[in-house]
C-alpha positions, 0 to 999 in steps of 0.5 A: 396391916401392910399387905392386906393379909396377914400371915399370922392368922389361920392357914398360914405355914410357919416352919419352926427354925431349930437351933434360933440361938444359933442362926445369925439371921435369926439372931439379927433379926430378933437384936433389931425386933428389940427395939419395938420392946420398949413399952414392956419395961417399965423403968424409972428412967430409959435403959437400953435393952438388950438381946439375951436369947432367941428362945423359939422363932417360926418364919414364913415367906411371903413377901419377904419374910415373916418371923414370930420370936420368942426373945429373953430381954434384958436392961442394960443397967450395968453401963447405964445406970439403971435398974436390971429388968430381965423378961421373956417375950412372946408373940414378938412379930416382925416382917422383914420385907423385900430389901427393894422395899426398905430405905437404901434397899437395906435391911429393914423391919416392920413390927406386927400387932404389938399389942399382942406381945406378952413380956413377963418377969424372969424371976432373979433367982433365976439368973442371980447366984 
C-alpha cells in the first residue's frame, strides 16, 4: 500500500457523508472510481460503464482523502451495443491523494485493495416496467 498504513483497517475515523447523490465531490470521485470496476462485468464484448448512483460513501483525511463508496453500475448498452448489466458495488476504495502528488498536480485516484470489492446483480424487475 502507497503510505504504509492503510486507513482502512482498525482505529481509523471515517465520517459517513450524507446526501452522497448529491455532493459533486463525492459524485466526481465515485464517476472516476468506476473505472477500476471493470473486471465486476462480465460481458461478452467491452461496455462502458456508467455511474447510476453514490449509495453510501465515508471519507477520512490523511493525506489527502480516503473514501470507501458504495455506487450502483450500469453498462452503457443502449449506445454501445451491448448487454445491460446493473450492480451495486460495495468496498469500492479509492484514495484521492494530494493534487501535488497527481500528474499535472491534477486531480487524481488511486484504487485500494480491489480484491475486496463485491458487486452484485440488481435484479431487472427492479428497474424494468
Amino acid at each position: 500500500f502507497l503510505h504504509g498504513n492503510s486507513p482502512f483497517g482498525p482505529g481509523h475515523e471515517f465520517r459517513t457523508v450524507p446526501n452522497p447523490s448529491n455532493n459533486f465531490i463525492v459524485k466526481q470521485v465515485a464517476q472516476e472510481a468506476v473505472k477500476f470496476l471493470y473486471s465486476q462485468f462480465d460481458t461478452s464484448k467491452v461496455c462502458p460503464l456508467h455511474l447510476k448512483e453514490v449509495i453510501r460513501a465515508k471519507e477520512s483525511t490523511n493525506n489527502g482523502i480516503y473514501y470507501d463508496l458504495e455506487v450502483q453500475v450500469e453498462t452503457n448498452a443502449a449506445d454501445f451495443d451491448c448487454e445491460f448489466a446493473m450492480k451495486n458495488c460495495v468496498n469500492v476504495r479509492v484514495h484521492q491523494p494530494l493534487f501535488n502528488l497527481c500528474p499535472g498536480k491534477k486531480f487524481c485516484l488511486l484504487p485500494i485493495k480491489l480484491d475486496e470489492v463485491e458487486c452484485i446483480d440488481v435484479p431487472q424487475s427492479k428497474f424494468r416496467n
